[in-house]
Backbone as JSON Lines, residues from 0, in Angstrom:
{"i":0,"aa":"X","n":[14.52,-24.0,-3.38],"ca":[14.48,-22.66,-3.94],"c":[13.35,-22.54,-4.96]}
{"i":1,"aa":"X","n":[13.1,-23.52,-5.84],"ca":[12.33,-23.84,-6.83],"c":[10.99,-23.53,-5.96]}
{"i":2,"aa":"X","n":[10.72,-24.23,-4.73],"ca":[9.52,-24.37,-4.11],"c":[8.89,-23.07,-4.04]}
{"i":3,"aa":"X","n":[9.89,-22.25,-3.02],"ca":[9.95,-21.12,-2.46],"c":[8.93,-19.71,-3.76]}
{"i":4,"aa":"X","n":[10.15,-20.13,-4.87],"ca":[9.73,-19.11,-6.13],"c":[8.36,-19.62,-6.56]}
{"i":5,"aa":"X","n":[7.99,-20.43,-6.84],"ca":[6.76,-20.63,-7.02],"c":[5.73,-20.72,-5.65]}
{"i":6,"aa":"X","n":[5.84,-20.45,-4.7],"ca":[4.86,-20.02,-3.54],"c":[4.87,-18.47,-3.56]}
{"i":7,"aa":"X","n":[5.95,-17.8,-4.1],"ca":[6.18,-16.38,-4.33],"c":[5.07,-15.99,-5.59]}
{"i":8,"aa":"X","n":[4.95,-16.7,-6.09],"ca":[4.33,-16.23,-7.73],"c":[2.93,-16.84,-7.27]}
{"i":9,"aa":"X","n":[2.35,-18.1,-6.52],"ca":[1.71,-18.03,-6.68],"c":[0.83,-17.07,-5.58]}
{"i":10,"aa":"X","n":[1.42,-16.41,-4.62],"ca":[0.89,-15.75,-3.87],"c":[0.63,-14.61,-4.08]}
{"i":11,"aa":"X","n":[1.61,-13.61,-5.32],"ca":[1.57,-12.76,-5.94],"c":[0.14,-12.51,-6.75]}
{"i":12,"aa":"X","n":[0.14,-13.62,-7.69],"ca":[-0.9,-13.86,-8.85],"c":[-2.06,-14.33,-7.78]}
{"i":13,"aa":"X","n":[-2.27,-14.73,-6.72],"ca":[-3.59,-14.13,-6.22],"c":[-3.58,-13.21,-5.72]}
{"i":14,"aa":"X","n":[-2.67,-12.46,-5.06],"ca":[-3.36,-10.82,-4.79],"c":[-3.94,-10.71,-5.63]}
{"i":15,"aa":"X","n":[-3.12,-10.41,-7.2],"ca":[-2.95,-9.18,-7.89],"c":[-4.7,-9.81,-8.55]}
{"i":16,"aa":"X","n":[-5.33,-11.05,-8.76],"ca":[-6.12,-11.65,-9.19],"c":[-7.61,-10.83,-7.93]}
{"i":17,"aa":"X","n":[-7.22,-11.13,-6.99],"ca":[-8.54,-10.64,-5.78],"c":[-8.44,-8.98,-6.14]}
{"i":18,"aa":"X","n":[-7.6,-8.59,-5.95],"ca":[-7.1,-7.01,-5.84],"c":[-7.74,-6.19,-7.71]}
{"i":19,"aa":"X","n":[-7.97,-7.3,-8.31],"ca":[-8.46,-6.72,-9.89],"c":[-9.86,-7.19,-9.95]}
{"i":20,"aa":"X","n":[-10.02,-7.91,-9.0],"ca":[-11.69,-8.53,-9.1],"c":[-12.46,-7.62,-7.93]}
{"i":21,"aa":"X","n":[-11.88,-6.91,-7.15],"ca":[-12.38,-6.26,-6.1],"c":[-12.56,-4.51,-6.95]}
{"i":22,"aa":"X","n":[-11.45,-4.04,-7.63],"ca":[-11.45,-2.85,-8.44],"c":[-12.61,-3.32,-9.52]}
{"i":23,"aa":"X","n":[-12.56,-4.3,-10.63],"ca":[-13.47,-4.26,-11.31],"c":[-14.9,-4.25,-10.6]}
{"i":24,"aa":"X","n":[-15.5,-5.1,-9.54],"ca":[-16.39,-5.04,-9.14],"c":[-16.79,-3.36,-8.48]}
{"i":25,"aa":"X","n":[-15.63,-2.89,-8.02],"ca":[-15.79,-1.11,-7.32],"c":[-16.34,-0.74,-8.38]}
{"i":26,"aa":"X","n":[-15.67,-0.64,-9.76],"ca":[-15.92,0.14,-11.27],"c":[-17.15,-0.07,-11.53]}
{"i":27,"aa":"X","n":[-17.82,-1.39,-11.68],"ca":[-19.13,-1.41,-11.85],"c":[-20.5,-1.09,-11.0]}
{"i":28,"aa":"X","n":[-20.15,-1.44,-9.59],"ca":[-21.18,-1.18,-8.72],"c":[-21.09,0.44,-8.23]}
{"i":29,"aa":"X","n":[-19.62,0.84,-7.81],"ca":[-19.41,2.25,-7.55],"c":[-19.39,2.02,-6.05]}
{"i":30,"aa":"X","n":[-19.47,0.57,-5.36],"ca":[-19.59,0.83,-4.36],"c":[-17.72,0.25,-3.57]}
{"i":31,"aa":"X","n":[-17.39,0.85,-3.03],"ca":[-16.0,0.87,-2.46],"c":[-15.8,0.59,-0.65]}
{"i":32,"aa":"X","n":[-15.11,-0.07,-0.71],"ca":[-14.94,-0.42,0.8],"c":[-14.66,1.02,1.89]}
{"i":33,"aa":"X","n":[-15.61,1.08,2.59],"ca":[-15.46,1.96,3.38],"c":[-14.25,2.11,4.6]}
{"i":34,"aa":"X","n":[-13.97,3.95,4.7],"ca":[-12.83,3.93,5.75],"c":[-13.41,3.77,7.42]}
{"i":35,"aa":"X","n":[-13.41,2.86,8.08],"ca":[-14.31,2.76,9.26],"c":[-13.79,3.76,10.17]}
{"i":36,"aa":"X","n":[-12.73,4.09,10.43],"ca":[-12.06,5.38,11.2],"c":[-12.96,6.72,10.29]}
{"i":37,"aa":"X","n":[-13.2,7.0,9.08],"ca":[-13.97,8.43,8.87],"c":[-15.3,8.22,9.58]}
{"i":38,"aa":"X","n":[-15.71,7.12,9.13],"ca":[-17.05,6.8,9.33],"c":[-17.64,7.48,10.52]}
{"i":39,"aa":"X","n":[-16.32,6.71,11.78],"ca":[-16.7,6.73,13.28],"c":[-16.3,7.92,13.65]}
{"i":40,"aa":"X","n":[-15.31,8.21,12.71],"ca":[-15.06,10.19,14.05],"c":[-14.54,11.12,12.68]}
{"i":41,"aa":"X","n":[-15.7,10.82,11.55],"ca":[-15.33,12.12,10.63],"c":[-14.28,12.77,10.05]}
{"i":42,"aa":"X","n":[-13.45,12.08,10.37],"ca":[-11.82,12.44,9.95],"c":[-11.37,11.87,9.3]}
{"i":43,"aa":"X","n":[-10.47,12.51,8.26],"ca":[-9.51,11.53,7.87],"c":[-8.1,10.71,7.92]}
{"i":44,"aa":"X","n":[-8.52,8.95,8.15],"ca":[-7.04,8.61,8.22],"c":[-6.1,8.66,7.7]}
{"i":45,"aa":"X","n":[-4.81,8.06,8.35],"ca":[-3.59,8.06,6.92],"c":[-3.96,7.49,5.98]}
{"i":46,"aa":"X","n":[-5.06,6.77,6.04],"ca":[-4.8,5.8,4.64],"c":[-6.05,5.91,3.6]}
{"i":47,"aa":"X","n":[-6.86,7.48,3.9],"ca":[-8.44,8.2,3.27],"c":[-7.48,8.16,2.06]}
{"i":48,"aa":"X","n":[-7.75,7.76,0.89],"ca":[-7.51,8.11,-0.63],"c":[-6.5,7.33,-1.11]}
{"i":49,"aa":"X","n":[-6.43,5.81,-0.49],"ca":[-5.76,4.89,-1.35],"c":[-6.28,4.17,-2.03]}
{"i":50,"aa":"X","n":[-7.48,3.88,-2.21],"ca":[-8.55,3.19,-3.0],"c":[-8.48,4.18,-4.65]}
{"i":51,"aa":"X","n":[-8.61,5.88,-4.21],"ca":[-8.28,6.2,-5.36],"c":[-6.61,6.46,-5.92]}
{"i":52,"aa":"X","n":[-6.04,6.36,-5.23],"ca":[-4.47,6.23,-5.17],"c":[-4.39,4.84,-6.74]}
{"i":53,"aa":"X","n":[-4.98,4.26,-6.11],"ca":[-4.76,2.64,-6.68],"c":[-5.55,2.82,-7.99]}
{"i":54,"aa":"X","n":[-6.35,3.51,-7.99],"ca":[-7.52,3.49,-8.97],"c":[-6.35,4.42,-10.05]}
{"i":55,"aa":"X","n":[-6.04,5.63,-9.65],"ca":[-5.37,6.43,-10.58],"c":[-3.71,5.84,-11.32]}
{"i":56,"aa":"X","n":[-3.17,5.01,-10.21],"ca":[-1.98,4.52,-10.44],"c":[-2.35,3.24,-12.32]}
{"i":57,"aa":"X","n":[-3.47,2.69,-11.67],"ca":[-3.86,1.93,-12.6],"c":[-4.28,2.6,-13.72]}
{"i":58,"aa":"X","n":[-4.24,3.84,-14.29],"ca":[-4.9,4.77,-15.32],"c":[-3.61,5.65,-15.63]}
{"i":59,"aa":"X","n":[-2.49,5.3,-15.43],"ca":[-1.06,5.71,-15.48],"c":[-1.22,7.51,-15.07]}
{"i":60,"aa":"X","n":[-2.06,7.57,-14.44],"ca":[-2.35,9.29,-13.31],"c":[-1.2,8.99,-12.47]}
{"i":61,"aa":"X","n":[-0.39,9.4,-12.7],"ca":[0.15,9.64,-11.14],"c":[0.36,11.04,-10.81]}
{"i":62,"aa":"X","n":[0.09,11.76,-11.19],"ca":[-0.16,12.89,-10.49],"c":[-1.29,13.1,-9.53]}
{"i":63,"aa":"X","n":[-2.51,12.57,-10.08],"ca":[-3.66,12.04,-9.55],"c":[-3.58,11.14,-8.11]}
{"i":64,"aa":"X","n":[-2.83,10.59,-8.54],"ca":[-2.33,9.55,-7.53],"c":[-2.05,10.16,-6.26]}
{"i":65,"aa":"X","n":[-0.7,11.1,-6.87],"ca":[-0.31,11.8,-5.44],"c":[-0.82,12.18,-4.98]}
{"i":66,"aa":"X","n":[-2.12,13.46,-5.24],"ca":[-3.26,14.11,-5.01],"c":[-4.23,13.07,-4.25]}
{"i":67,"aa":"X","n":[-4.18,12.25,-4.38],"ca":[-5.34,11.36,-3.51],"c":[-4.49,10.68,-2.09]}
{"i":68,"aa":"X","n":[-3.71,10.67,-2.12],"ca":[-2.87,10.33,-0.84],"c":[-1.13,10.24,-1.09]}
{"i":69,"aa":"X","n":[-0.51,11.8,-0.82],"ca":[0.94,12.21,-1.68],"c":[1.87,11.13,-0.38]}
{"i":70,"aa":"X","n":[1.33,10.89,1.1],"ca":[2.22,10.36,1.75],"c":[2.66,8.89,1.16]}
{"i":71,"aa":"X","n":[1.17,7.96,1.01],"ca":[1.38,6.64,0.69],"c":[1.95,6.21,-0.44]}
{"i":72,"aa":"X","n":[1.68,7.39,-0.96],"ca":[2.04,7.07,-3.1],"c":[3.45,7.39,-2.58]}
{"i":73,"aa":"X","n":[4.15,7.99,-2.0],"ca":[6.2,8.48,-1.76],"c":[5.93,7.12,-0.97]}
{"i":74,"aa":"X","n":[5.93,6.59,0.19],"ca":[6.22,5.58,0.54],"c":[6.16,4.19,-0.02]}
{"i":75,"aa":"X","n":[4.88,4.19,-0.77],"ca":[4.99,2.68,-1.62],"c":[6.01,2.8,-2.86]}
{"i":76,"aa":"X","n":[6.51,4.14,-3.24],"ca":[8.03,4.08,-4.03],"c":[8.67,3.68,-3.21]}
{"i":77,"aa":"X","n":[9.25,4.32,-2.38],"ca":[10.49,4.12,-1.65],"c":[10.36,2.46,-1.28]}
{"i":78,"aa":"X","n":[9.14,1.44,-0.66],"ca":[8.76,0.37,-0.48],"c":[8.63,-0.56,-1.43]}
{"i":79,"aa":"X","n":[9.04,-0.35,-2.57],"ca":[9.16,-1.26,-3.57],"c":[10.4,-2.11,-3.55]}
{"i":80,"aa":"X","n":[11.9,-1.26,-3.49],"ca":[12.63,-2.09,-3.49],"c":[13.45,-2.81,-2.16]}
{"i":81,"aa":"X","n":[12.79,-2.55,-1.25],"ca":[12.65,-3.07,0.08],"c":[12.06,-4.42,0.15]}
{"i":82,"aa":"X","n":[10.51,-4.7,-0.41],"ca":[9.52,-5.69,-1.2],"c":[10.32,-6.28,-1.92]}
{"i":83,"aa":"X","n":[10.83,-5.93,-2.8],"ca":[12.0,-6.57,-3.91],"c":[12.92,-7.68,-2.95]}
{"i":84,"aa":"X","n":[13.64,-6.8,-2.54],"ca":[14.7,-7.51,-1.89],"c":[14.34,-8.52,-0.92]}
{"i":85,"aa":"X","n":[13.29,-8.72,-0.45],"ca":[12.73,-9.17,1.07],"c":[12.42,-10.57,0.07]}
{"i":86,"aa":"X","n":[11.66,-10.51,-1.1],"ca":[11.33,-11.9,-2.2],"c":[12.56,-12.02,-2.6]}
{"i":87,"aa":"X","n":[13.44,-11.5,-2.9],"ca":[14.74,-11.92,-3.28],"c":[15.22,-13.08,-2.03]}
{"i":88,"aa":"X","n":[15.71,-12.37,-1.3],"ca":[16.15,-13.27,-0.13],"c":[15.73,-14.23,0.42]}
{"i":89,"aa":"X","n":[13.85,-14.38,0.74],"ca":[13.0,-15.34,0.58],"c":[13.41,-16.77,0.06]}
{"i":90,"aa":"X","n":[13.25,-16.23,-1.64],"ca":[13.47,-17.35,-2.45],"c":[14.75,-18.5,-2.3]}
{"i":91,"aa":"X","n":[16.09,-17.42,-2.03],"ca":[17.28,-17.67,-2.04],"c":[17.7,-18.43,-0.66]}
{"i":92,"aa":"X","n":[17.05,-17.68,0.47],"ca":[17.39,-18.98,2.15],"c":[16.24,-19.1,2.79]}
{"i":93,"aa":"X","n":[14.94,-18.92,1.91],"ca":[13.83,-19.29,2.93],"c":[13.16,-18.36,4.16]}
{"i":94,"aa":"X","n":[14.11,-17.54,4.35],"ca":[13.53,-17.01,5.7],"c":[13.73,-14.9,4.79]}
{"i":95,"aa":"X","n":[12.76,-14.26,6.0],"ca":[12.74,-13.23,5.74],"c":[13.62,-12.31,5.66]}
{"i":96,"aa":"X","n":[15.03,-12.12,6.48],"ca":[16.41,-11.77,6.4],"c":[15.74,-10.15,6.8]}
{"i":97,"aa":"X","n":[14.6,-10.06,7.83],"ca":[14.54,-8.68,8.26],"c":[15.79,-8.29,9.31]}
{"i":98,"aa":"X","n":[16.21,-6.92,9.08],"ca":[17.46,-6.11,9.42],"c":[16.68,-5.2,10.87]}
{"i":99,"aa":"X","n":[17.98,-4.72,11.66],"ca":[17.46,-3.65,12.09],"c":[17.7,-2.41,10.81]}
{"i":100,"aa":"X","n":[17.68,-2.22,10.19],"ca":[17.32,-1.27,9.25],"c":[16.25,-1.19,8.75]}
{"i":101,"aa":"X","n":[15.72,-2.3,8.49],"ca":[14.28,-2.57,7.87],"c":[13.19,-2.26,9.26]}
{"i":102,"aa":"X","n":[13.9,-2.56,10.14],"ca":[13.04,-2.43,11.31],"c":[12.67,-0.48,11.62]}
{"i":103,"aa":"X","n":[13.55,-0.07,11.5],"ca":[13.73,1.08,11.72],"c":[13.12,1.92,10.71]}
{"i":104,"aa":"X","n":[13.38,1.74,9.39],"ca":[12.69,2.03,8.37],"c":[10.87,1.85,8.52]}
{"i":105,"aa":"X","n":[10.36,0.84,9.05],"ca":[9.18,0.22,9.16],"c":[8.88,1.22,10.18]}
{"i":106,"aa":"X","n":[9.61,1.08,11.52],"ca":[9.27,2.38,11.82],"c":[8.93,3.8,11.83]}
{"i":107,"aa":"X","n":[9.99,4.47,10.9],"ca":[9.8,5.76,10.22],"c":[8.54,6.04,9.52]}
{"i":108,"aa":"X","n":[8.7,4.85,8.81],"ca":[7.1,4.57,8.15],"c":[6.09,5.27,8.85]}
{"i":109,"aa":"X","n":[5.82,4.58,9.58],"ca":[4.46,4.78,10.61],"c":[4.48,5.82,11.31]}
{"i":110,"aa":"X","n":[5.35,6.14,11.88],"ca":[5.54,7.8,11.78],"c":[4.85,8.91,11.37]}
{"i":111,"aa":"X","n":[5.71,8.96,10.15],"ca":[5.08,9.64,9.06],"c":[3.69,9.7,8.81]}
{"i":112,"aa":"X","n":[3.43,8.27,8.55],"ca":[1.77,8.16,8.93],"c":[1.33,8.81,9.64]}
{"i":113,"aa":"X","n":[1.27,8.87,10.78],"ca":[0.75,8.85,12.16],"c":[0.39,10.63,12.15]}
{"i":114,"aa":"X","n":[1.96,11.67,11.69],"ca":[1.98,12.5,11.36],"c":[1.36,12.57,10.61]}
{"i":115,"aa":"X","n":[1.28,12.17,9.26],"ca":[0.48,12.44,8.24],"c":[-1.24,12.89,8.68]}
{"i":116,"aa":"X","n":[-1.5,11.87,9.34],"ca":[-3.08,11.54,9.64],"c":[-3.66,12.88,10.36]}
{"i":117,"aa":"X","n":[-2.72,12.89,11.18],"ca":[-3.26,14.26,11.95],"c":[-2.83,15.49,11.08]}
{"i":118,"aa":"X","n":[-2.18,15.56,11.03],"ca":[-1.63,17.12,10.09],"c":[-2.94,17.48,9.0]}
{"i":119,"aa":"X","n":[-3.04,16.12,8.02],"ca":[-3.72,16.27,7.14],"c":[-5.64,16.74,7.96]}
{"i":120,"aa":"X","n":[-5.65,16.31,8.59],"ca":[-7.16,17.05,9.5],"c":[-6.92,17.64,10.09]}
{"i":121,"aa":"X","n":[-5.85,18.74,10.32],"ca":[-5.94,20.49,10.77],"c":[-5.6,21.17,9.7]}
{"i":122,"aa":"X","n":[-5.26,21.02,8.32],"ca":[-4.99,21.69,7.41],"c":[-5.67,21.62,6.33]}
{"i":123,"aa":"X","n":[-6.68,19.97,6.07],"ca":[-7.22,19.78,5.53],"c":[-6.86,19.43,3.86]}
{"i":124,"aa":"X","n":[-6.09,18.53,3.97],"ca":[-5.32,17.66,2.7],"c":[-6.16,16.95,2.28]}
């Protein structure tokens, strides 16, 4: 269990380590990873305005936040304590303890997305 929690933390503390060295480097250069789906057909995907999503979340905006992508910012709430629980269980028997609920949920997810993506380029979100 001991093992487990510390492969949890240390996998954590490098995201969160790449994921602050990739924003600081955006902040200084200005230059940001491009969406290759706008690029190629001008549109925007589900996932156009999570770079500033992330940027505003980190500047305690969340209104801002929502405004830059309102689908992903409601879903990574609702996906937090899902995340939670999934490292909970992890730690405690090792294995992932995915549900058909979680499955189904994961589904809905993408969905939404999917909806999202298109809706948002005929209405223009």
């Amino acid at each position: 269990m001991k093992k487990r929690a510390l492969q949890v933390i240390i996998f954590n503390l490098s995201l969160l380590f790449f994921l602050l060295l990739y924003y600081k480097i955006a902040s200084i250069t200005g230059f940001y990873i491009p969406c290759m789906f706008k690029k190629i057909t001008g549109l925007k995907c589900p996932g156009c305005g999570m770079t500033h999503m992330v940027h505003s979340t980190l500047h305690f905006d969340f209104h801002q936040a929502f405004l830059d992508n309102p689908v992903v910012f409601i879903i990574c709430l609702i996906a937090v304590p899902f995340v939670i629980r999934k490292i909970i269980i992890y730690i405690r028997t090792g294995e992932l303890g995915e549900t058909k609920f979680d499955k189904i949920i994961m589904l809905v997810a993408v969905i939404i997305l999917l909806i999202f993506g298109v809706v948002r380029n005929i209405i223009g979100i």
